[in-house]
RODO-2510 file (C-alpha; in nm, 4 decimals, decimal comma):
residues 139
     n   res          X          Y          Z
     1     x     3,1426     1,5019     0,0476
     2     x     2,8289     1,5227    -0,0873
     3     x     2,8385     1,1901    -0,1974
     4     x     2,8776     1,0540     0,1567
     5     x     2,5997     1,2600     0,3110
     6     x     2,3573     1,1170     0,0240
     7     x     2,4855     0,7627     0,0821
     8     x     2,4231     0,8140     0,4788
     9     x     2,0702     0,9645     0,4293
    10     x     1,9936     0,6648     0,2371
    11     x     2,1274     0,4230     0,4926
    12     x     1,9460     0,5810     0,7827
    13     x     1,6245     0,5453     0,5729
    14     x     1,6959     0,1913     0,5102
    15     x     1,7542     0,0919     0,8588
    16     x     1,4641     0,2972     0,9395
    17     x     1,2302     0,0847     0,8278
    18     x     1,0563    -0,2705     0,9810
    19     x     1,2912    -0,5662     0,8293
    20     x     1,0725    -0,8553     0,6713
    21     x     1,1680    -1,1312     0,8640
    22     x     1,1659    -1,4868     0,6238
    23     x     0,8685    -1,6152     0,7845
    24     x     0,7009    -1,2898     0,7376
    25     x     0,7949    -1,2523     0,3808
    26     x     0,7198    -1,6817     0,3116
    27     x     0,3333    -1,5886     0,4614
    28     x     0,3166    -1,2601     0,2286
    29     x     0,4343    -1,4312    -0,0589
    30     x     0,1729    -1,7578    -0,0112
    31     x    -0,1128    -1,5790     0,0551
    32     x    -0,0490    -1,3348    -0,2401
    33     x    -0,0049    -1,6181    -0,5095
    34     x    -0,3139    -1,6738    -0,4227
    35     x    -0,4986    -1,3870    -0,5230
    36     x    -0,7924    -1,4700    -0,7775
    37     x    -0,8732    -1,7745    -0,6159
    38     x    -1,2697    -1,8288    -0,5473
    39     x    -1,4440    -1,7853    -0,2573
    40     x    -1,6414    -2,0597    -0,1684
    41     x    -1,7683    -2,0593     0,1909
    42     x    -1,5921    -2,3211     0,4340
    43     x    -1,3526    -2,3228     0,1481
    44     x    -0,9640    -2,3952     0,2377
    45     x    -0,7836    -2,4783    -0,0680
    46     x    -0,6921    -2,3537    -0,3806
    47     x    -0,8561    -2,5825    -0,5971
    48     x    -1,2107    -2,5159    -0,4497
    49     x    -1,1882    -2,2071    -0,2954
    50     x    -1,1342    -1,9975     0,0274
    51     x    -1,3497    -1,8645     0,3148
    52     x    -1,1460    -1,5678     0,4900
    53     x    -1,0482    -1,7615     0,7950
    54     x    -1,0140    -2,0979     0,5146
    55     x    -0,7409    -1,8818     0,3706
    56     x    -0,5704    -1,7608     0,6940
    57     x    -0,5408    -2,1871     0,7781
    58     x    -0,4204    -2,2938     0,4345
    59     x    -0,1274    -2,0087     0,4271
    60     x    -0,0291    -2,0665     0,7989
    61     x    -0,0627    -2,3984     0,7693
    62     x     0,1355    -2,4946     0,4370
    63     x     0,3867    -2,2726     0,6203
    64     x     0,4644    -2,5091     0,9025
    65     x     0,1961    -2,2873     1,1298
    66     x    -0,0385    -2,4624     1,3826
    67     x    -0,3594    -2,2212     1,3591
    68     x    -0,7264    -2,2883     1,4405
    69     x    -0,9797    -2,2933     1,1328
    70     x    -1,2509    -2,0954     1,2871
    71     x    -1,2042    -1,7313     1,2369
    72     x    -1,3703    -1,7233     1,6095
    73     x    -1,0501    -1,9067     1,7432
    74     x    -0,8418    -1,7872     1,5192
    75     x    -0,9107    -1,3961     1,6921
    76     x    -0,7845    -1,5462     2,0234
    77     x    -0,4494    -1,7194     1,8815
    78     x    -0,1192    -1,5690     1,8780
    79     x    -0,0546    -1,1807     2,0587
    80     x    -0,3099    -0,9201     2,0225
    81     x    -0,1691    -0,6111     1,8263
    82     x    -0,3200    -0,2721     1,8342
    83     x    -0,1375    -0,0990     1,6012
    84     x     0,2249    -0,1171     1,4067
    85     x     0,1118    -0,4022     1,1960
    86     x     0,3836    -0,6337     1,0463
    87     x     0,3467    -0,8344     0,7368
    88     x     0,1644    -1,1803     0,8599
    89     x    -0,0725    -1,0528     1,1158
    90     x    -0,4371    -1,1135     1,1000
    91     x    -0,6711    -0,8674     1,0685
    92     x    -1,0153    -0,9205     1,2130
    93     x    -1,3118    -0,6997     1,1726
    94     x    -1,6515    -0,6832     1,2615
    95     x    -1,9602    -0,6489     1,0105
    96     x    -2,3274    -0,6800     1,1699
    97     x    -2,2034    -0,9100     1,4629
    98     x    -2,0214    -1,1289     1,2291
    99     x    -1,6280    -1,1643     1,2033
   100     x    -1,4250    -1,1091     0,9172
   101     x    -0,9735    -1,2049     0,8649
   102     x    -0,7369    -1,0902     0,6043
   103     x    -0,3852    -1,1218     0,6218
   104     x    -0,1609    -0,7867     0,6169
   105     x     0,0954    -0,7673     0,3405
   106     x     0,2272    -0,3870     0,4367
   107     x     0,1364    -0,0599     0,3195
   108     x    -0,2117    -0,0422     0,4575
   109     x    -0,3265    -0,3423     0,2335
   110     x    -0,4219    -0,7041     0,3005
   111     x    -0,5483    -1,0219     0,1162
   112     x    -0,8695    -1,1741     0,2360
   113     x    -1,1338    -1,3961     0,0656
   114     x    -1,3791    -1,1200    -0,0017
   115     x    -1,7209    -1,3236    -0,0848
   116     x    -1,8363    -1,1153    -0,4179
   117     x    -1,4892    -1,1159    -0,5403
   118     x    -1,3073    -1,3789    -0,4364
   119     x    -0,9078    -1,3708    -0,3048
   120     x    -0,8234    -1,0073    -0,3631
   121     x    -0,5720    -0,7065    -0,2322
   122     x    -0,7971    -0,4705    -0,0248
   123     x    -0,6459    -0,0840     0,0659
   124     x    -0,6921    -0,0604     0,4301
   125     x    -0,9694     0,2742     0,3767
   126     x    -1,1710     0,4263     0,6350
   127     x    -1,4287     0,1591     0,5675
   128     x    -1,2389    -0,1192     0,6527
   129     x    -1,1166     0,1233     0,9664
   130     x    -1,4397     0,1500     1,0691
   131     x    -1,5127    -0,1953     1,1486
   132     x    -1,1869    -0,2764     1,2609
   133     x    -1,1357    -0,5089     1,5883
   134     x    -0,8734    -0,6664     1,6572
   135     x    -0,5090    -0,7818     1,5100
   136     x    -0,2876    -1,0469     1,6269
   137     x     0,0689    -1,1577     1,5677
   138     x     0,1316    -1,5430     1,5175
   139     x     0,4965    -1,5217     1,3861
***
């Protein structure tokens, strides 16, 4: 009996939570194997380095993913998202006028070419709240 109950909690947690589709799990997966990359501005490969929108094109892209290369056009592609983030979706975010993408990978963190420290992991913190503006869904 007990057995069973344990077994069903654990089954209702499980289909609880968001399912990682394979296209959302293929775009996690890219743009994390490419953590520690450079930055290098206008950058959109791994050999010479990313720009944050460089590094939303190259992991969309090399996953079959038409996407603009501007991180201006890439803010009006795809479904605008308020909240309930999914793994894939671009983050965009505002810093003195200027815009800013990373990539969410779940659990309040994303990947973005960060220009002092290259392609990192970032915890979503009330800083990066702060200047939040926008998300969108592509897949």
């Amino acid at each position: 009996m007990k057995k069973v109950g344990i077994i069903s909690l654990l089954l209702l947690f499980l289909l609880s939570c968001a399912v990682e589709t394979a296209p959302q799990r293929n775009i996690k997966e890219k743009v994390i194997s490419l953590v520690g990359s450079k930055y290098r501005y206008g950058g959109e490969s791994p050999r010479t380095g990313f720009d944050c929108s460089g590094l939303v094109y190259y992991v969309y892209r090399s996953s079959g993913y038409k996407i603009p290369r501007s991180t201006e056009r890439q803010l009006k592609a795809g479904k605008t998202i308020k909240r309930g983030f999914e793994k894939g979706d671009l983050l965009f975010f505002k810093f003195n006028g200027k815009l800013h993408v990373g990539i969410f990978i779940g659990k309040h963190h994303m990947v973005h070419a960060s220009p002092e420290r290259g392609v990192v992991v970032e915890n979503l913190n009330r800083y990066w709240k702060k200047h939040f503006c926008k998300g969108v869904r592509i897949i």
